[in-house]
C-alpha positions as CSV (number, residue, x, y, z in Angstrom):
1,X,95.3,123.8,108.1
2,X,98.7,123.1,109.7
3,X,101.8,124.6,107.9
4,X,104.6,121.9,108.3
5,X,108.6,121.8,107.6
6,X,111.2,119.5,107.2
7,X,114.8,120.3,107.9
8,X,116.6,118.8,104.9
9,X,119.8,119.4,105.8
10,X,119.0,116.9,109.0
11,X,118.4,114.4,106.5
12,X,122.1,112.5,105.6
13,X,122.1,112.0,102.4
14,X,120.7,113.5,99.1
15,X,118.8,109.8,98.4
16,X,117.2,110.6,101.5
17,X,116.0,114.1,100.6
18,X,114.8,112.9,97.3
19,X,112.8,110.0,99.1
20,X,111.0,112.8,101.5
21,X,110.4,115.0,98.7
22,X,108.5,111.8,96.7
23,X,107.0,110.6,99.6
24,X,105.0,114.3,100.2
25,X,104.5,114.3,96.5
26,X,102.5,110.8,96.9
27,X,100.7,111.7,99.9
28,X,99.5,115.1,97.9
29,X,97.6,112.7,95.1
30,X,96.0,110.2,98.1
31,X,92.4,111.1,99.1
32,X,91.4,108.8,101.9
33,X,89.9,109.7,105.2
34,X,92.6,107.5,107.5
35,X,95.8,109.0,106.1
36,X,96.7,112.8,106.5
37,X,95.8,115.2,103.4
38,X,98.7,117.4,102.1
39,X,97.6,120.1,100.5
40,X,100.1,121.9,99.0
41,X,103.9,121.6,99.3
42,X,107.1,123.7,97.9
43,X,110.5,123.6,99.0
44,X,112.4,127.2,100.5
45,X,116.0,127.4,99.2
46,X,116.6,130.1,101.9
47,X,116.2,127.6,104.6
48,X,116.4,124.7,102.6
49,X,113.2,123.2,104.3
50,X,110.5,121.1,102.7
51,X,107.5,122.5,103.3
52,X,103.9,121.3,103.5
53,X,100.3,122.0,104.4
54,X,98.4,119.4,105.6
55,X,94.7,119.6,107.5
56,X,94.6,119.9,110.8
57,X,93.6,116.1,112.9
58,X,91.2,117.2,116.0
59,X,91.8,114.1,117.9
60,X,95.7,115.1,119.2
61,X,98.6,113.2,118.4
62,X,99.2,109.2,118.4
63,X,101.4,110.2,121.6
64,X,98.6,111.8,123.0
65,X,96.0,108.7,122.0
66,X,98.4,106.2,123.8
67,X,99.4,108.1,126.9
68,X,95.0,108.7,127.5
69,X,94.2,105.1,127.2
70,X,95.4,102.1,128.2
71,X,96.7,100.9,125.4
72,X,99.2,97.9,124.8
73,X,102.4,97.9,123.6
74,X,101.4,94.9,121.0
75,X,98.7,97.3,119.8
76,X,101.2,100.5,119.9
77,X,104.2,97.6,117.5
78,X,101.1,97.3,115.2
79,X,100.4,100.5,114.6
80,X,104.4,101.2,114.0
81,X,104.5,98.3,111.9
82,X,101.4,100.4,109.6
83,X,103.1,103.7,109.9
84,X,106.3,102.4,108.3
């Protein structure tokens, strides 16, 4: 597993904190084997950091994946256009 944080004080505006905080929440209930499992998430008021532990990928990043292939950048927009 991979123990992950967000900085929420980064984040600009309490809307945006709340969105995060859903978003994790939704990605905790999905089971499917293309979109990264969080297990388990909690927020630290010492640090005020959301915090979440996902399973670890064994392929590397999507940085990684790019920079190893040749891959093109109307492939790489796609895959953007998925992530968002």
């Amino acid at each position: 597993v991979a123990w992950n944080c967000i900085d929420l004080d980064a984040l600009p505006t309490a809307e945006e904190r709340k969105k995060i905080s859903r978003e994790v929440e939704m990605l905790q209930q999905l089971n499917h084997k293309h979109i990264l499992r969080i297990r388990d998430h909690w927020e630290n008021p010492q640090t005020n950091q959301l915090c979440f532990i996902t399973d670890i990928l064994q392929g590397g990043s999507l940085r990684e994946y790019i920079r190893q292939r040749k891959v093109n950048l109307g492939r790489v927009k796609s895959w953007c256009l998925q992530i968002l």
